[in-house]
C-alpha angles and dihedrals in degrees: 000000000000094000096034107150100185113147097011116110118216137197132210134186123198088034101143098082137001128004093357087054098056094036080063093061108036084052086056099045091058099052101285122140099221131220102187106193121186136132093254104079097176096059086051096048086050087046093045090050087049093044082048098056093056089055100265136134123239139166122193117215124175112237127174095190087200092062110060102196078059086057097040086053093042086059099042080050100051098044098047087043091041106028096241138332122256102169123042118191098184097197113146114117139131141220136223122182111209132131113253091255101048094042108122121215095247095055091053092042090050079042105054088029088063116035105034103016098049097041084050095056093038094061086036089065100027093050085040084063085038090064097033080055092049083218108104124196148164131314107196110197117198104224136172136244076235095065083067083041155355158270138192118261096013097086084141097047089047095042091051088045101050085048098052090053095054081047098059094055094049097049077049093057101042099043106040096096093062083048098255110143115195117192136155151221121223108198124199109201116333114186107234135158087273097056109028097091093056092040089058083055130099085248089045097049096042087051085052095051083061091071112098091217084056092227144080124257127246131213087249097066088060092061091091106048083043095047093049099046090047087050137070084240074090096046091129095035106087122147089019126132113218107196115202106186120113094261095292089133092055083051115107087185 
């Protein structure tokens, strides 16, 4: 099978709830071993049961990606639970509305905590235990149409981003020789249990009618773009963005 993932172990941040939550499962289902890391240890240990009863294989481990000594445990974790990590999503990221005027310094800070530091540290660690292995393997960031460009009242969100996809190509450059690809995908709107309320609304709608493709996403249409960039089908791809979004980022509109 061209994405099997059997023997690999991934690890995925952000896993309690959206698309963290699906990348999970979609990993499992093709052959990973998953570590789901989130603040939230109680949603995990309910995903990794679920991962479990269709035959899977799942860890929990608690992360806080703010914190760094919570992401330098979660990976010492992982690797003596799992025996290693060979796939990094690093999906975790939050969201917080505000106009730039009226954006506090707590919300940029949480923002760009969250989104680009912690991204930053958690490749940083997993790719540290990548290069003591000698195995290499695939960091997956979660980035944003709105890192290529922007929105109104989101100059945090945007900022962190932009910068994680810039991100993404440096830590390319500069890892490729110890066989570490580093690659990203770059969602427009994906309906989740975050969003859906505002999507069913007459904003949500209007901004839906923007997308060329005239529809949502769903987590589903980011399985390929995640599936090739976990497998070896993506050996020779490394520092590329891969934007999954029905055309809305080529929309001037």
């Amino acid at each position: 099978m061209q994405f099997d993932l059997t023997s690999k172990v991934a690890l995925v941040t952000g896993a309690s709830s959206g698309l963290g939550h699906h990348f999970a499962q979609t990993l499992a289902t093709h052959g990973a071993t998953v570590v789901v890391a989130a603040r939230r240890v109680e949603r995990l240990t309910k995903l990794v049961e679920a991962i479990q009863a269709k035959g899977g294989r799942a860890i929990a481990v608690a992360c806080d990606v703010t914190d760094t000594a919570s992401i330098r445990a979660c990976v010492e974790q992982a690797v003596a639970q799992a025996g290693g990590i060979d796939i990094l999503v690093n999906n975790a990221g939050i969201a917080d509305p505000a106009a730039a005027l009226e954006t506090t310094e707590a919300q940029w800070n949480a923002t760009i905590d969250t989104n680009l530091n912690g991204a930053w540290h958690m490749a940083q660690q997993v790719a540290k235990t990548m290069v003591a292995a000698k195995r290499g393997g695939s960091i997956i960031n979660i980035a944003s149409i709105l890192g290529l460009r922007v929105a109104t009242a989101l100059p945090a969100y945007v900022a962190a981003k932009a910068g994680l996809i810039h991100l993404t190509k440096a830590l390319a450059l500069e890892w490729a020789r110890a066989n570490i690809r580093v690659n990203a995908i770059a969602p427009g709107y994906i309906l989740t249990e975050i969003n859906q309320e505002w999507f069913a609304s007459e904003g949500g709608q209007a901004a839906i009618k923007r997308i060329p493709q005239r529809r949502i996403g769903s987590p589903a249409d980011l399985d390929g773009p995640l599936l090739l960039l976990a497998s070896d089908a993506s050996s020779y791809m490394t520092g590329s963005i891969i934007v999954a979004d029905g055309g809305h980022a080529v929309n001037s509109l």
